[in-house]
Structure formats: structure tokens, C-alpha cells
Kinemage of the C-alpha trace (Angstrom):
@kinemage 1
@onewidth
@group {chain A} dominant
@subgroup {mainchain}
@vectorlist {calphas} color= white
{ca unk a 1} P 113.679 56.481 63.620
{ca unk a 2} L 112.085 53.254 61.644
{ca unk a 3} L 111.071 54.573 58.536
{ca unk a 4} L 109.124 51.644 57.047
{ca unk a 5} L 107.505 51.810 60.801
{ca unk a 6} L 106.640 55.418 60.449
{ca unk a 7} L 105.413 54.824 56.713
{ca unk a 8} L 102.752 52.320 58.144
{ca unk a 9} L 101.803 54.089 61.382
{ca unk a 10} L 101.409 56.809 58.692
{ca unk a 11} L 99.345 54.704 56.494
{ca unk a 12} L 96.973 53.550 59.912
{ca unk a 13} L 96.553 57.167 61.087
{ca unk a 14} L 94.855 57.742 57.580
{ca unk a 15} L 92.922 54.650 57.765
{ca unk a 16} L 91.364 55.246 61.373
{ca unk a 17} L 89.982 58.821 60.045
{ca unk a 18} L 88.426 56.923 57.342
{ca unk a 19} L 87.415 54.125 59.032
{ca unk a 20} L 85.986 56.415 62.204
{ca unk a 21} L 84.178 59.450 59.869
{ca unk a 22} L 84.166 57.777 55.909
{ca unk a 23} L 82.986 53.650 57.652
{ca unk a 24} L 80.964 54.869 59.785
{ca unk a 25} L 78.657 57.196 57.050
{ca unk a 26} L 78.748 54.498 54.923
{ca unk a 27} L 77.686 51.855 57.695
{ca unk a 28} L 74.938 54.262 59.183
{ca unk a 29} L 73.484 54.662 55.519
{ca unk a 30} L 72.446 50.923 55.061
{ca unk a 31} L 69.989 51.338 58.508
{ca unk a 32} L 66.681 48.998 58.156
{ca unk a 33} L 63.715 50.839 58.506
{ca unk a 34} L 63.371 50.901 62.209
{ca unk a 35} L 60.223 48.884 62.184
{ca unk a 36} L 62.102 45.561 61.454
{ca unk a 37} L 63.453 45.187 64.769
{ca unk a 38} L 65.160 42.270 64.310
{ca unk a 39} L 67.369 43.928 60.986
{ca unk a 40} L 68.297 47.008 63.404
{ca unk a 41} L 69.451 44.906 66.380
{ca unk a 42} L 71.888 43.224 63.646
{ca unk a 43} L 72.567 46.369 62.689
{ca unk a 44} L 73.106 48.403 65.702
{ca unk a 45} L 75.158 45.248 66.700
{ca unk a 46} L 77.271 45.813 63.318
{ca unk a 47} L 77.901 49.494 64.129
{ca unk a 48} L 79.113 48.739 67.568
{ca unk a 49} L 81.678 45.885 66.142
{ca unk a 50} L 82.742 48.584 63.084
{ca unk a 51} L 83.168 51.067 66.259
{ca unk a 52} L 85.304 48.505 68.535
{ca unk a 53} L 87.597 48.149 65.176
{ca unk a 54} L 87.878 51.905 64.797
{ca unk a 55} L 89.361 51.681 68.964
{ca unk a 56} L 91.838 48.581 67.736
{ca unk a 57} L 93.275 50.051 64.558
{ca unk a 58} L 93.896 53.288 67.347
{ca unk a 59} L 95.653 51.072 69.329
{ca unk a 60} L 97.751 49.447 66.427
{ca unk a 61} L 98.631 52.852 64.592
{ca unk a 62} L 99.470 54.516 68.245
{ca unk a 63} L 101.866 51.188 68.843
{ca unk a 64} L 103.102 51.889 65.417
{ca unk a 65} L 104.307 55.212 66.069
{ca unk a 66} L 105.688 54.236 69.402
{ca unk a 67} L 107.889 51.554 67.924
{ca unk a 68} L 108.665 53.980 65.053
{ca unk a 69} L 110.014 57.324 66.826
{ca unk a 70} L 111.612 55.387 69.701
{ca unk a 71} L 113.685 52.257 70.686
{ca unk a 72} L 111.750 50.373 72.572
{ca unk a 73} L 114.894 48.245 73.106
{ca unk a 74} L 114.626 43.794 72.548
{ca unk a 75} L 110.880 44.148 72.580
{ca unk a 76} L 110.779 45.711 69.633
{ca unk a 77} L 111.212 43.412 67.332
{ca unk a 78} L 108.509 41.075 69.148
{ca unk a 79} L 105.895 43.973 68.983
{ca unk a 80} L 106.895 44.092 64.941
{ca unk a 81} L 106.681 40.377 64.615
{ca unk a 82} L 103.370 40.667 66.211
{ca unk a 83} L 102.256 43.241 64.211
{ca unk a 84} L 103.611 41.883 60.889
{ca unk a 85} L 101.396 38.348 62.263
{ca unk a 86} L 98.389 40.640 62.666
{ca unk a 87} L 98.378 42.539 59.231
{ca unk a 88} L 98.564 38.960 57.404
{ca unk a 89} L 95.949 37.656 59.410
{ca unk a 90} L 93.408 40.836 58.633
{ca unk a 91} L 94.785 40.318 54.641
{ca unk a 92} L 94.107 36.426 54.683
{ca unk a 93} L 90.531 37.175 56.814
{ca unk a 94} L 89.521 40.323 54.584
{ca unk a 95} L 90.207 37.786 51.130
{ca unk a 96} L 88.890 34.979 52.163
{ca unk a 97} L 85.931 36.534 53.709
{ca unk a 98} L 85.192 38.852 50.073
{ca unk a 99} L 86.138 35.407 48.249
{ca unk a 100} L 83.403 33.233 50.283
{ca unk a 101} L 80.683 35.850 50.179
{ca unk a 102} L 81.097 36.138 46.660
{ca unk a 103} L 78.730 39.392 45.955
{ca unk a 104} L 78.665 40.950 42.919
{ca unk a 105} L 80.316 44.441 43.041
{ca unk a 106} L 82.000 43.929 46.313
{ca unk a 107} L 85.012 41.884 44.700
{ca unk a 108} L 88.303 41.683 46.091
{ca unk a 109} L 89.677 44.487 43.519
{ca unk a 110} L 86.849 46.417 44.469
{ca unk a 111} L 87.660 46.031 48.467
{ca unk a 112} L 91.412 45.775 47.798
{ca unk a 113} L 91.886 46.564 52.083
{ca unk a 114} L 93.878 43.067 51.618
{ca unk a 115} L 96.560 44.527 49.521
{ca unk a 116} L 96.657 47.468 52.160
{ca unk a 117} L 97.177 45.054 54.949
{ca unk a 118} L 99.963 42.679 53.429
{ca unk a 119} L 102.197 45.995 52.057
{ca unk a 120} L 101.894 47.214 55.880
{ca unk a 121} L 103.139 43.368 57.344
{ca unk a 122} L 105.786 43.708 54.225
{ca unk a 123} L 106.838 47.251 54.669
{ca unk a 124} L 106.937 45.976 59.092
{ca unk a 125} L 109.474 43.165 57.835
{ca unk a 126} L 111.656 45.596 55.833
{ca unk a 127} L 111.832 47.617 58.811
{ca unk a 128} L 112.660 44.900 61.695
């Protein structure tokens, strides 16, 4: 068993339930009043995207706990080099995205999902 592997598959299972039940209150709680139909097609659009994430970070955490309860033999360590790839990518998107919108209240210590991302790819490199 990969520990630092189960530790973020662990860490992903918790985010999907948020992201699927906690993102998706908060998302459906900023709905335009239906009469501005071009603000709800953006909007129906964004809950669809927030959605398709909440089926990819599935897919990640259910890879996650494949690679941590068994040995997937020499493709392991490309699946965790992958994965450690991915989780800096989403960190280096999620800041820079915060950092260019610039909006006050939504700073990047106030939507720290960056730091959560690079401790998973660093916690993934302990455990190749």
C-alpha cells in the first residue's frame, strides 16, 4: 500500500463530495433571474462545466486509489508522474486565474484550492 497515494486519494474523495453537493449549492445560488436569457445560458453552461469537473476529479481520486491499494506494476509510476503533472497544472491554473481576475474577497488566501493541489502533486512525489 502507497500511503502518500492513499493520503491524496483520501484528500480527492473529500473534495468530490464537496465539490458535487457543497459547489454545486453554491454555483446554483448565483442563478440570473431567468428573464436575462443570455446570463442563464452562461450560467447553465457554467453548471454543466462545474458538473463535467465533479466526473474528472471521480476519475482522478478512483485512479488514486487504484494506484494506492495495488501494484499496478511499471505503469505506476507513469500514472503518478501524470498525476503529480496534473495537480501542478490545476495549482498554477487556479493562481494565476484568482491572480488575473483580481476580485476583491475572492483572493488567493481566500480560495487557497492551489495550496490543496501542489501538497497532493508533493505528497504523489514522496510516494513514487
Amino acid at each position: 500500500m502507497n500511503v502518500p497515494v492513499l493520503i491524496v486519494a483520501s484528500i480527492m474523495a473529500i473534495v468530490v463530495v464537496a465539490h458535487v453537493f457543497g459547489g454545486a449549492r453554491e454555483t446554483a445560488r448565483i442563478a440570473p433571474n431567468p428573464s436575462a436569457a443570455n446570463l442563464t445560458r452562461h450560467w447553465v453552461q457554467a453548471m454543466g462545466a462545474f458538473q463535467m469537473l465533479s466526473v474528472d476529479l471521480l476519475a482522478v481520486t478512483l485512479l488514486l486509489f487504484g494506484v494506492a491499494l495495488w501494484d499496478l506494476g511499471p505503469a505506476e509510476d507513469l500514472i503518478l508522474k501524470g498525476l503529480i503533472a496534473l495537480f501542478c497544472l490545476w495549482g498554477i491554473v487556479w493562481f494565476a486565474q484568482v491572480q488575473w481576475l483580481k476580485r476583491t474577497g475572492a483572493g488567493i488566501l481566500q480560495l487557497p484550492h492551489w495550496m490543496i493541489w501542489f501538497f497532493c502533486a508533493g505528497l504523489l512525489f514522496v510516494g513514487l
